[in-house]
N, C-alpha and C positions, 0 to 999 in steps of 0.2 A: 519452580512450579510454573512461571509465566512462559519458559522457553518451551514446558514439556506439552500446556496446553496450546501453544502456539502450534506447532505441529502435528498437536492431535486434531485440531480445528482443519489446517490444510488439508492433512491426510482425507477428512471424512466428506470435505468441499470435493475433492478431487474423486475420490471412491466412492461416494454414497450420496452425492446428491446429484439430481437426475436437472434442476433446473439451469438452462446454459447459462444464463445470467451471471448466475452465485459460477460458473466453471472459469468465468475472468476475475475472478478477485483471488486476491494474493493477501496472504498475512503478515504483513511485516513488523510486526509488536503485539507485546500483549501486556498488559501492568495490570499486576493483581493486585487489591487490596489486602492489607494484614489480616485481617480477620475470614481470607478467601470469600468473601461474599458476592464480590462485583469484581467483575473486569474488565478493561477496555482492550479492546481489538481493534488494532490498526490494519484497516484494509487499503490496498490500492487496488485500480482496475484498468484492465489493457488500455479501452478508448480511454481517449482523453476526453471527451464530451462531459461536460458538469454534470447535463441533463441526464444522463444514461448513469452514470458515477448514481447521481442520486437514486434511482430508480434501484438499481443495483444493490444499494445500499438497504433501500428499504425493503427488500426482496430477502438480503441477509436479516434482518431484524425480526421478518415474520418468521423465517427457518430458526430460530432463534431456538423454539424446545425443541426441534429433533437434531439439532447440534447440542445444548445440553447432554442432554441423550447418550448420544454417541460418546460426547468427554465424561460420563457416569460409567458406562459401558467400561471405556476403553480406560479409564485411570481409574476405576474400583475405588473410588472415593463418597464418603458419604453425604458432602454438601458441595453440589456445584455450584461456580458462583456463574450470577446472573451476569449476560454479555453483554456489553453495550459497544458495537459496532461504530469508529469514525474513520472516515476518510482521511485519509493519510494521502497529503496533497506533496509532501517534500517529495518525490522522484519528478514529477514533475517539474515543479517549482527548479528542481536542480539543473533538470535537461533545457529547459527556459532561462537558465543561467549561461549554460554552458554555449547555448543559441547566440545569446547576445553577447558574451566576452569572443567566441570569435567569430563574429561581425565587427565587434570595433577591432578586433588585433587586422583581420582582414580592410577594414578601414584604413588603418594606420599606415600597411603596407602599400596602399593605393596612393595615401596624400604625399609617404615618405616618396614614391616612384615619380610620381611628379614634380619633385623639386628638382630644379637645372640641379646636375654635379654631384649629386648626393647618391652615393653607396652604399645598400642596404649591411655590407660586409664590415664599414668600419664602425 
């Protein structure tokens, strides 16, 4: 059910809502509770900006009944559960990984160049 409402949420972000804000958020999770009552939706968003992320976020929070809505619409189910919208900061966080392991690999290649005699090959 979390994968089916995850891409009903995308789908109605992309086709049915007119605010550009909510048009940079991505869904990439959804964990429903057993009882379907609540779920969390994991959004990311294009800017990196905290400030704008938040804004964004709280922007998703207020569309929060006409995306109910639409997931009532679109999976004919008789209780949907309430959304609770977080920021999902791991792509991020990972591209800010991948930033700093190659800086120090590019690091390493600089100190190793600099040693008299030393050949990156052996």
């Amino acid at each position: 059910m979390a994968d089916q409402i995850q891409r009903e949420i995308a789908e109605i972000l992309r086709r049915e809502v007119s605010d550009p804000r909510l048009a940079r958020a991505t869904v990439s999770g959804v964990e429903v509770s057993r009882d379907m009552a609540h779920a969390k939706v994991y959004v990311t968003f294009l800017e990196m900006d905290e400030n704008a992320a938040e804004a964004d976020l709280h922007a998703l929070e207020r569309a929060s009944g006409f995306l109910r809505s639409g997931l009532a619409r679109r999976l004919q189910i008789r209780s949907v559960p309430d959304l609770q919208f977080i920021h999902d900061t791991s792509a991020a966080r990972g591209i800010r990984l991948d930033a700093l392991i190659e800086d120090a690999l590019a690091r390493d290649r600089r100190d190793a160049a600099d040693v008299p005699g030393h050949d990156e090959t052996e």
